[in-house]
C-alpha positions in Angstrom: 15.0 -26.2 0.4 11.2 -26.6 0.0 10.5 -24.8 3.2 12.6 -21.4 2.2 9.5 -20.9 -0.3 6.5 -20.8 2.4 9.2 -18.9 4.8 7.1 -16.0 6.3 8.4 -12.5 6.7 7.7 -11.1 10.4 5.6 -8.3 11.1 8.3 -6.9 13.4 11.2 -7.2 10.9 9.1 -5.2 8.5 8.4 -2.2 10.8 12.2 -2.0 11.6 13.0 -1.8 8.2 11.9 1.2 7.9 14.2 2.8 10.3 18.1 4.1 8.3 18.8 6.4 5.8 17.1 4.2 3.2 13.3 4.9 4.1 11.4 7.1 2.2 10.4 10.3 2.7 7.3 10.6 5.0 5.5 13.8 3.2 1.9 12.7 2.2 -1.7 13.3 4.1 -5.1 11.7 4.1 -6.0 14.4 1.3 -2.4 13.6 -0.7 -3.2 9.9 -0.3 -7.2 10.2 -1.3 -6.3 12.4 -4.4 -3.8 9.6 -5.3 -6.3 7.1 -5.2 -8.9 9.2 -7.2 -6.1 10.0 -9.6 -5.4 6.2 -10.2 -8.8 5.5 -10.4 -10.7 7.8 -12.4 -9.4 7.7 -16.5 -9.3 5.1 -19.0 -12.4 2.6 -18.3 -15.1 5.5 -17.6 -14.1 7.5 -20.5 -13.6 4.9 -22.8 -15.2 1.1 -22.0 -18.4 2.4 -20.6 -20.0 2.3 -24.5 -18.0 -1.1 -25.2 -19.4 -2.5 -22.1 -22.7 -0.8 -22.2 -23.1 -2.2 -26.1 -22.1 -5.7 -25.7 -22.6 -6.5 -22.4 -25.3 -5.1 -20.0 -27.0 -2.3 -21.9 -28.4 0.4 -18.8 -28.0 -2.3 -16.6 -24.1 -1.7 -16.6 -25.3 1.0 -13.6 -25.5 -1.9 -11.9 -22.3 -3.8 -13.4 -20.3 -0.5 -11.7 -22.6 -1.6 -8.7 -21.1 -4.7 -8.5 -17.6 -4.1 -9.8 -17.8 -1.2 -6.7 -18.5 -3.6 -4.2 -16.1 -6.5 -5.0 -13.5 -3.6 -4.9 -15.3 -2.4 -1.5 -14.6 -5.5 0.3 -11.2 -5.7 -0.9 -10.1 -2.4 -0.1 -11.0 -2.7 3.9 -9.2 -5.9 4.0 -5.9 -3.4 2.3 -7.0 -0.9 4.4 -6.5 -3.0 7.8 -3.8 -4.4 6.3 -1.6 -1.2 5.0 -2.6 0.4 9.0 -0.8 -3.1 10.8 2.1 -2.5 7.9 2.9 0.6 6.5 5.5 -0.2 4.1 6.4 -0.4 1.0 5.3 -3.2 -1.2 1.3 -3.3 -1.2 -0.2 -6.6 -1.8 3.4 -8.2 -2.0 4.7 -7.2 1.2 1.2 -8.4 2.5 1.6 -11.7 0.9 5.4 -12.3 2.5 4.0 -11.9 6.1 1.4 -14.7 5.8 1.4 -16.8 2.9 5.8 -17.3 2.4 8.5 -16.3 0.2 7.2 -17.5 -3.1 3.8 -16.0 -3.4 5.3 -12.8 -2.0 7.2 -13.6 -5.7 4.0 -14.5 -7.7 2.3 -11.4 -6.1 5.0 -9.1 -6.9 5.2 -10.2 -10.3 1.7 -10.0 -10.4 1.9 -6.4 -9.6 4.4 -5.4 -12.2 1.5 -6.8 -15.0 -0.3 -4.3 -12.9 1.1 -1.4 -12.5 4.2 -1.3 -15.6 2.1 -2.8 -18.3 -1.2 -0.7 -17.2 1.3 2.1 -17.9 1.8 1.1 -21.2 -1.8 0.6 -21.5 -2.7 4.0 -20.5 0.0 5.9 -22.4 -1.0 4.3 -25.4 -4.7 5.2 -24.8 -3.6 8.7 -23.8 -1.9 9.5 -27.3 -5.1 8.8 -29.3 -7.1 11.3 -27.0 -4.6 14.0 -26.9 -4.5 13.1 -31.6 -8.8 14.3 -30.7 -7.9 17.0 -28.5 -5.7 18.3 -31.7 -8.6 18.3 -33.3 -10.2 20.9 -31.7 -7.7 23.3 -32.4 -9.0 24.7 -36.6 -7.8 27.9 -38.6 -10.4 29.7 -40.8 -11.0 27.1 -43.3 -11.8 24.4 -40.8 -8.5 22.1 -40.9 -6.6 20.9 -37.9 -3.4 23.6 -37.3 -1.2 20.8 -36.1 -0.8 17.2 -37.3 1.5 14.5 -36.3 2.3 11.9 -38.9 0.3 8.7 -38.3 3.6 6.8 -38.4 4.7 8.5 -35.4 1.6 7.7 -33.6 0.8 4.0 -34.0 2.5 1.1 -32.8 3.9 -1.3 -35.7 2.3 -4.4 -35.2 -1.2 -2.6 -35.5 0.0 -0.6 -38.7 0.7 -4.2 -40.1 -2.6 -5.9 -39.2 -4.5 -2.6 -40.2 -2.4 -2.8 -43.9 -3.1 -6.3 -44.4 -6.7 -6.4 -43.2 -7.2 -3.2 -45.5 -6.5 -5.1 -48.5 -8.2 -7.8 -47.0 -11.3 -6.2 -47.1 -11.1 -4.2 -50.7 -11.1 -7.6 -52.3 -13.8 -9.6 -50.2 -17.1 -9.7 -51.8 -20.6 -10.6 -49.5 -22.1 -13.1 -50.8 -25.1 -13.3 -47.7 -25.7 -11.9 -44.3 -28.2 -13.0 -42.6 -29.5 -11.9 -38.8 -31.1 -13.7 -35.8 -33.3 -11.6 -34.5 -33.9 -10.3 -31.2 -37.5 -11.8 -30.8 -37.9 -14.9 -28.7 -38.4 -17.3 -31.5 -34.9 -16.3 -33.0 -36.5 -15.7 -35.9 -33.8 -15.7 -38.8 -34.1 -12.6 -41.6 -31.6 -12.0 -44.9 -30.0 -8.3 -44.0 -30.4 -5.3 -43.9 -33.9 -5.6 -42.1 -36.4 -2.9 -40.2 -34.9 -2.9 -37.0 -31.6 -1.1 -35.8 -30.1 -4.0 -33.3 -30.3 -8.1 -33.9 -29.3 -10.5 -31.9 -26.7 -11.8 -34.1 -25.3 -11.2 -37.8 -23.7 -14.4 -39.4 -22.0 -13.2 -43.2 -20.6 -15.4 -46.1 -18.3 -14.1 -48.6 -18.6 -15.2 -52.1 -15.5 -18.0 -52.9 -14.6 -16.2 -55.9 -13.2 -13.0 -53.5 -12.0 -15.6 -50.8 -9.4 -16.6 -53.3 -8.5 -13.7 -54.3 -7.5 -12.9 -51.1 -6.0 -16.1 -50.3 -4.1 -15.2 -53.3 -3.0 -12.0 -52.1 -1.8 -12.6 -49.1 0.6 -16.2 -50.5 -2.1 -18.9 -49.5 -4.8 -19.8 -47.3 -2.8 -19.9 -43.9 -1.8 -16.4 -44.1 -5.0 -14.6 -45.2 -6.9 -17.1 -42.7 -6.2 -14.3 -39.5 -7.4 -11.4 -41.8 -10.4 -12.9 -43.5 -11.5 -13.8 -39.6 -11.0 -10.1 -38.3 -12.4 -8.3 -41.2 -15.5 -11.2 -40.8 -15.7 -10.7 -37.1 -15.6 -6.7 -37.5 -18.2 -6.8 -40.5 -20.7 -9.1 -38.4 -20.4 -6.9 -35.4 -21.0 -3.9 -36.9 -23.9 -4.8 -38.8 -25.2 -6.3 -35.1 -26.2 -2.0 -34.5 -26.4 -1.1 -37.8 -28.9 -4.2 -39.6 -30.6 -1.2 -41.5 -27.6 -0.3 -44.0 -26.5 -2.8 -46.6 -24.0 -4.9 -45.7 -22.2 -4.7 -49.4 -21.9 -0.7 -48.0 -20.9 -1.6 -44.4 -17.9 -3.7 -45.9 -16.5 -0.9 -48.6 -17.5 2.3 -45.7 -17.1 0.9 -41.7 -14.4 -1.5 -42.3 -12.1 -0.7 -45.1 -12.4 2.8 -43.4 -11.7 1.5 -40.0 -8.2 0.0 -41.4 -7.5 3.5 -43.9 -5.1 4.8 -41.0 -2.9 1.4 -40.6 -2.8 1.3 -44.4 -1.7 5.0 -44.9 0.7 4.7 -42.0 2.7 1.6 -43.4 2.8 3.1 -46.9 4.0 6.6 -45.3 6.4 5.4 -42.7 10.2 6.3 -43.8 11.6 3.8 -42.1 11.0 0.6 -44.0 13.7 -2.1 -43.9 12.9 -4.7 -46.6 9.4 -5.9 -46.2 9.2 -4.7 -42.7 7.9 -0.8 -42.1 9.0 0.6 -38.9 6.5 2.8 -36.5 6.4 3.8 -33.8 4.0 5.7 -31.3 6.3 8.8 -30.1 3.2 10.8 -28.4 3.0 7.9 -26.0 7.2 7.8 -25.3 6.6 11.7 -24.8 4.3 11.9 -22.3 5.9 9.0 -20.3 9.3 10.3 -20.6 7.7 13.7 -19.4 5.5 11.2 -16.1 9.3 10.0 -15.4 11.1 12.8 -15.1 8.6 14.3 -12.4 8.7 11.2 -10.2 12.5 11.2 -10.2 12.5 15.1 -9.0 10.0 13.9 -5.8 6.8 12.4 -4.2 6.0 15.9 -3.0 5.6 17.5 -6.4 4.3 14.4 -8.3 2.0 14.6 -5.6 1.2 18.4 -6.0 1.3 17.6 -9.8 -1.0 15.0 -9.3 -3.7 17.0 -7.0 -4.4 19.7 -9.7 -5.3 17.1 -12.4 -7.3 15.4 -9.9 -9.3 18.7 -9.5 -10.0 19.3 -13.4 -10.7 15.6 -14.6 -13.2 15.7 -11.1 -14.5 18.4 -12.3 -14.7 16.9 -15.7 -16.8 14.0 -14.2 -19.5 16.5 -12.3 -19.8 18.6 -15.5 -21.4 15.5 -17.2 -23.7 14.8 -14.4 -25.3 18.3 -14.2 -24.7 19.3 -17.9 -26.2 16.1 -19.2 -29.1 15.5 -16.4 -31.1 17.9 -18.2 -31.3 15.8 -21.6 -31.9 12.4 -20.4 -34.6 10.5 -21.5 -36.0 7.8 -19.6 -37.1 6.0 -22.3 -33.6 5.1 -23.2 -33.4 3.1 -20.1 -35.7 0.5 -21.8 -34.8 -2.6 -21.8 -33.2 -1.7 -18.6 -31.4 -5.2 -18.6 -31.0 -6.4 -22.6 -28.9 -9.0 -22.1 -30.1 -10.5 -18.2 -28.0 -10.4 -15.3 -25.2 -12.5 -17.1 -24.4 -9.2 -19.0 -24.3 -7.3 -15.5 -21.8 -9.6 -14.2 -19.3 -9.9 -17.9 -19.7 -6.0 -17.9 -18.7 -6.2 -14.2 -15.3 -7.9 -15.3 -15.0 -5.6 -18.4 -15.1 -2.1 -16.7 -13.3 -3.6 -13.4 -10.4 -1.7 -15.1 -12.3 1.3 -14.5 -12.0 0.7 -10.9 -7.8 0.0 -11.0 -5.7 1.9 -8.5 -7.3 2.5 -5.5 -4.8 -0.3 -3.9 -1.9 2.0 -5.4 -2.4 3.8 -2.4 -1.4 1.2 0.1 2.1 1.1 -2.3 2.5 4.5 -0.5 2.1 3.9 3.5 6.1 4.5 3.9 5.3 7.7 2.6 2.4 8.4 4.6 2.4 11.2 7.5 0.3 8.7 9.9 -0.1 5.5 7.7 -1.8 4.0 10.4 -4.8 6.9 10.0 -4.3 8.3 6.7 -4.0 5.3 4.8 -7.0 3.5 5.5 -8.8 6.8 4.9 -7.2 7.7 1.6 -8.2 3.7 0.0 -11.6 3.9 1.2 -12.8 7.9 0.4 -11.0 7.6 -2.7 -12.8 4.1 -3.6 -16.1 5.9 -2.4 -15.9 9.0 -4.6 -15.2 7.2 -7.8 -18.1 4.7 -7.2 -20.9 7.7 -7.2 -19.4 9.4 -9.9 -19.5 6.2 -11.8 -22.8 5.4 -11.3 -24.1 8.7 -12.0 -22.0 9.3 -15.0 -23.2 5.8 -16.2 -27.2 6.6 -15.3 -27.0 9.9 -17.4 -25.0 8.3 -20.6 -27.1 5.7 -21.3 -30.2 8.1 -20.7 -28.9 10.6 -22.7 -28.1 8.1 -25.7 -29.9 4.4 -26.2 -26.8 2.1 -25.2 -26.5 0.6 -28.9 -25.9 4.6 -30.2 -22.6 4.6 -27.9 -19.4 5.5 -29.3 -16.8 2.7 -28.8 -13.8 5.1 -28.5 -15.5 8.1 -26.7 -18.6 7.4 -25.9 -18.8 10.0 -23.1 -18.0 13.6 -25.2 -19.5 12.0 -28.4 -23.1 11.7 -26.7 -22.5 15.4 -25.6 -21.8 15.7 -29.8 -24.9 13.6 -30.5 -26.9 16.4 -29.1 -24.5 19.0 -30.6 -23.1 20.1 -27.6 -19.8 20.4 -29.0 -18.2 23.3 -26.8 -19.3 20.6 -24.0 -18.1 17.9 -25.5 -14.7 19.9 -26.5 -14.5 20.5 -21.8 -15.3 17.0 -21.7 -12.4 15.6 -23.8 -9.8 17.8 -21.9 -10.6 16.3 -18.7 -10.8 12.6 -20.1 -7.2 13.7 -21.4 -6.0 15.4 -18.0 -7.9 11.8 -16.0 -5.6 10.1 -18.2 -2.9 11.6 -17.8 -2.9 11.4 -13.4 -3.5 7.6 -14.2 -0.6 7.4 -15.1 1.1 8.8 -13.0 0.3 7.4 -10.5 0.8 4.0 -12.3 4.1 4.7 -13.1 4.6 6.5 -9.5 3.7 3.2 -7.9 5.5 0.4 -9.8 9.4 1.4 -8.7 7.9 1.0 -4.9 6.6 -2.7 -5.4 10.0 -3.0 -6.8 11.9 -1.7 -4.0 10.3 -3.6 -1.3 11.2 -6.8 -3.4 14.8 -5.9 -3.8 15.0 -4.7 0.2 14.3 -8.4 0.5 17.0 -9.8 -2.1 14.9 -10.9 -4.5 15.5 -8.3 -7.2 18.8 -6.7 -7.2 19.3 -4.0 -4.6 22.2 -1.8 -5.6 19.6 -1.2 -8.7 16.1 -1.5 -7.5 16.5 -0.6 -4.0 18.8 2.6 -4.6 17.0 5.9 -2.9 18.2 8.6 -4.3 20.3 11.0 -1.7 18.7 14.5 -2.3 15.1 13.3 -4.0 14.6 10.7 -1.6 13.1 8.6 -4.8 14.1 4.8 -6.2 15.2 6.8 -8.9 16.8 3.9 -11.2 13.8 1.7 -10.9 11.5 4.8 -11.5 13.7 5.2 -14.8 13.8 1.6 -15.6 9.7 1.4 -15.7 9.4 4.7 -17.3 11.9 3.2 -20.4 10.1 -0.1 -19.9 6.6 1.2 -20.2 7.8 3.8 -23.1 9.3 1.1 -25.2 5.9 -1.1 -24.9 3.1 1.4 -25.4 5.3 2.4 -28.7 5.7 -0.8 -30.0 3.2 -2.9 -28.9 -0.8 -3.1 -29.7 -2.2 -3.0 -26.2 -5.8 -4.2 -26.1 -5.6 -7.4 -25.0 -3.1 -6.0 -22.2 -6.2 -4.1 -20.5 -7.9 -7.2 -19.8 -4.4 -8.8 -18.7 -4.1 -6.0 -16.2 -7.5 -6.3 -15.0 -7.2 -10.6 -14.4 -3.6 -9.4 -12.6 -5.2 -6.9 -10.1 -8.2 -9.0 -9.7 -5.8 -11.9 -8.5 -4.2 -9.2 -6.5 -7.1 -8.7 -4.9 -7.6 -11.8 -4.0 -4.1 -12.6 -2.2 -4.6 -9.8 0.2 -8.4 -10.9 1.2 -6.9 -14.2 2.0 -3.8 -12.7 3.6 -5.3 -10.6 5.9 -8.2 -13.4 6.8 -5.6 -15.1 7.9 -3.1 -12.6 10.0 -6.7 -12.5 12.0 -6.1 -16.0 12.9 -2.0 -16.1 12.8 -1.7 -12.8 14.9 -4.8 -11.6 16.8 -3.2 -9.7 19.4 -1.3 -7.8 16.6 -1.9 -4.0 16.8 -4.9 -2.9 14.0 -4.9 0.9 13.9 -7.8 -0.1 11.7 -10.0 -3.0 11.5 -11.8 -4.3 8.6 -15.6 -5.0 9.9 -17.3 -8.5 9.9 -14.1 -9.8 8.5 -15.5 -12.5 8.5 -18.3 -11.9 6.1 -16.0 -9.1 4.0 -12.7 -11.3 2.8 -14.7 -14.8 1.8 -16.9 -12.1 -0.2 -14.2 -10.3 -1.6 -12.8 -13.4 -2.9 -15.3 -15.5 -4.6 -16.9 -12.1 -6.0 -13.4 -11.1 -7.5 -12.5 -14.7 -8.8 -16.2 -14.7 -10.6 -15.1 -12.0 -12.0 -11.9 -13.4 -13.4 -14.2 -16.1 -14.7 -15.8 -14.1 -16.7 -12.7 -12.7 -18.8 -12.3 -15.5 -20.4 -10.1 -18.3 -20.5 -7.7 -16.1 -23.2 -6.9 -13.6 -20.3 -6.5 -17.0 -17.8 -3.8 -17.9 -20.3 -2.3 -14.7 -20.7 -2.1 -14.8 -17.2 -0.7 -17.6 -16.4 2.2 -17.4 -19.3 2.9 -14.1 -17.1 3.6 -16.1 -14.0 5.3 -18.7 -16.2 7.7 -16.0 -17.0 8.1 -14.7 -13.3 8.6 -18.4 -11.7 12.0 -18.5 -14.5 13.1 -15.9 -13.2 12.3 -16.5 -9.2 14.2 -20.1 -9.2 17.0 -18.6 -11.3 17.9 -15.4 -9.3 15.8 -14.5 -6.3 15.6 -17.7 -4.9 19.5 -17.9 -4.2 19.4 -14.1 -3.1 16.7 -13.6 -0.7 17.8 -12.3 2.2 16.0 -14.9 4.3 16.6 -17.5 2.1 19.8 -16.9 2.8 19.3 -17.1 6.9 18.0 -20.0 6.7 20.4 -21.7 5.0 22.7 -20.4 7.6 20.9 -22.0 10.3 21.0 -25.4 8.4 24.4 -25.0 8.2 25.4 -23.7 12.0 22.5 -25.9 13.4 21.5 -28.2 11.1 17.7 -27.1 11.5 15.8 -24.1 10.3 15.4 -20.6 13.0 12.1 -23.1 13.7 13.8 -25.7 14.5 12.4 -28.3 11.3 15.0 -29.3 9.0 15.3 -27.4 5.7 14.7 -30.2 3.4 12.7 -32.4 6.1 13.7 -34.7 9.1 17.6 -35.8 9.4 17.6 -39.6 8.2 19.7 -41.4 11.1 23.3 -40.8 11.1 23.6 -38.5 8.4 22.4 -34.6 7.0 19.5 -33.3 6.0 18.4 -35.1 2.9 
């Protein structure tokens, strides 16, 4: 049954399921669905991967890496603009993808989404823990220690504590026995460290052989200290990259013992410990989802409400470090404008494309809009619009307030306000990066059960679970609980770094599908109603795609992998459940089996050989 996996899904069939008692609740406005989007949007990558992309990739050129990240996202969101107006249903990119490119894309895409949307909420959780551990911080009693505490085995995942332990020990025992940098002059002029100069090209260390057996002695052989002695290497060698003036003996013993103190201290603390294996767990990040969950299960209407007021204070947030910061920039800081040439726009571009995440969340909510046809279209693009200035001015005023190589990794936004001890600043600054975070994810988590619904109003998840409405919230409140448990249990247990670029590869893939889908439905359906139209279509979805697939290029062939185990996963699961429940799978096979041809009219499995069935 080959052709039941390019069967399209009809426009028409997908407006009139959205009449019954099983639609959602129409309750949200162009304002609703633009504070949405801005609430998606704005969070995690601005307050956090601007210094790691400003530092490694594009220096102040990464003004322009949001430039370009901004405008790959531009083109994408009028082609889900035009789209979400001609279908406003449930289901975003996937619903797009069932229409015009069959049944099993639809599958890939939906899948797709759930790396989106699920494990960007485990993502964000986890990021949101460590900020709201700072904003503790803040809080001091007379003699200048914290007033409240939480025990760093209830705030870090275990496989972290583990690598932290072992890497700590790791690098107490390692010895340097040279490190020597490639400078940054055009010669590549080679120098032993630490030299005159605060940034070099490149830092390449040796460790005397006498410590490297030692530690292969510690950890039971060469193959199991051979992961640690590479991390503590790769972390000594990139910290000495911005720091070649200290002594790299020092760096070892201070930066990167110290950077590992807290895994170490955690495994050693932790009362749960069950042989050689020391349980943690991170319970701020299960808190704060399990609070997210219970909010989307009471209604769209308050999450939304909910949703708007943290919208206004992380916005606000944002403009305070445009004005407040304006005044102390220093053009000079600007210089080199591009260290690292155009190739470091375009990696940055890739790297803080998760800064741009969750404007399409707002097409997941056209069954919910007032007027989808209008307010949808207006609530992707404003919302897409406002975050790109802010970006870029936020951006332009960071790097000229600090040189780009001075940038915090973790904070880098409130720590340059603390680099010019602006602390009371700085202290305004990390409670709206923790309130941006915190409307990410809700909106995350708000938008996941409704990708998840649309599949299973389609048979390909099940519907008595995934496709239940609650009768007085009007809410997929079992899904909603599912991905709040789901996304709990991962950003507790689970080191999530590598999962940010993972998301980002997903929705950039996204992305793609619904460019290509709705080039097509120009050329499948053009007498179709558009409430909106996507201008020079043409010109907008071929740039949309090759701009978003160079930027999957540039994350690597890693993330390509991770990405493609992913689908791997999904296809498993698509050929052994939803293939033999989809609803139009199903129809079809009907057909075959009253007519012996498909509703049109071709064989299932190709041409009838003479005198027999379908082969």
């Amino acid at each position: 049954m080959a052709n039941q996996l390019f069967a399209k899904k009809s426009l028409t069939r997908l407006l009139d399921e959205m009449a019954g008692e099983h639609r959602l609740r129409r309750v949200l406005g162009p304002v609703t669905l633009s504070a949405l989007g801005i609430g998606a949007i704005i969070g995690t990558g601005i307050f956090v991967m601007t210094g790691f992309a400003a530092r490694n990739y594009a220096g102040p050129g990464l003004i322009l890496s949001y430039v370009v990240a901004g405008l790959a996202c531009a083109f994408a969101a009028l082609c889900y603009a035009e789209f979400a107006s001609m279908a406003p249903v449930a289901g975003s990119a996937y619903t797009y993808a069932y229409t015009t490119l069959g049944e099993l894309m639809a599958w890939i895409i939906g899948w797709d989404l759930v790396l989106e949307y699920a494990m960007g909420s485990a993502t964000v959780a986890a990021g949101w823990s460590k900020y709201f551990l700072d904003f503790l911080k803040l809080f001091k009693d007379g003699a200048g220690k914290p007033l409240m505490t939480i025990p760093l085995w209830l705030s870090m995942d275990p496989v972290t504590v583990s690598e932290q332990h072992t890497d700590y020990l790791t690098a107490k025992s390692l010895v340097v026995a040279s490190a020597k940098a490639t400078m940054l002059d055009e010669k590549g002029t080679v120098q032993d460290l630490p030299v005159d100069v605060h940034v070099v090209k490149s830092v390449a260390v040796k460790f005397t052989p006498e410590s490297l057996k030692a530690v292969e002695e510690l950890h039971g052989g060469a193959a199991q200290a051979a992961g640690s002695i590479k991390r503590v290497k790769d972390a000594l060698e990139s910290a000495l990259q911005y720091d070649a003036k200290k002594d790299p003996h020092k760096k070892l013993s201070e930066d990167v013992v110290g950077s590992n103190s807290k895994g170490f201290e955690a495994y050693d603390e932790t009362p749960l410990k069950f042989g050689s294996f020391h349980l943690t767990f991170n319970l701020i990040a299960v808190l704060i989802v399990a609070f997210i969950t219970i909010v989307l299960v009471v209604g769209i209407r308050e999450s939304a409400g909910f949703n708007a007021a943290m919208v206004l204070v992380k916005v606000a947030a944002v403009i305070f470090v445009i004005v407040a910061g304006y005044k102390y920039v220093d053009t000079d800081n600007w210089s080199p404008f591009l260290p690292f040439g155009y190739t470091g726009v375009f990696g940055a571009a890739g790297v803080i494309f998760f800064a741009y995440i969750g404007f399409d969340s707002v097409s997941t909510h056209a069954e919910e809009a007032k007027n989808p046809s209008r307010d949808v279209p207006i609530g992707i693009i404003s919302s897409l619009a406002i975050c790109t200035v802010l970006y870029i001015a936020v951006t332009a005023v960071i790097t000229g307030m600090v040189r780009y190589t001075d940038l915090s990794l973790d904070a880098p936004i409130s720590n340059a306000f603390m680099q010019k001890d602006l602390n009371v600043a700085a202290g305004i600054i990390t409670v709206g990066a923790l309130t941006g975070i915190t409307s990410v994810l809700l909106v995350m988590l708000l938008s996941q059960p409704r990708v998840l619904l649309a599949m299973a109003r389609d048979g390909l998840l099940p519907e008595s679970f995934f496709g239940a409405v609650h009768p007085r919230f009007r809410t997929p409140h079992k899904s909603t609980i599912l991905t709040g448990v789901f996304s709990a249990l991962t950003a507790s247990l689970l080191p999530l770094e590598a999962l940010g670029h993972m998301v980002s590869i997903g929705t950039l893939f996204a992305f793609v599908v619904v460019c290509t889908a709705v080039w097509i439905m120009r050329h499948t359906h053009p007498d179709m109603p558009r409430p909106f139209r996507a201008p020079v279509l043409f010109l907008v979805a071929p740039a949309g795609i090759v701009m978003c697939l160079t930027m999957m290029i540039y994350l690597g062939w890693e993330n390509w992998a991770r990405l493609f185990g992913w689908l791997a996963v999904g296809m498993c699961i698509y050929f052994g459940y939803s293939r033999h429940h989809s609803h139009l799978g199903k129809e079809l096979r009907g057909e075959l089996n009253t007519h012996g041809v498909s509703p049109a009219g071709m064989p299932l499995d190709g041409p009838k050989p003479e005198g027999g069935s379908p082969a």
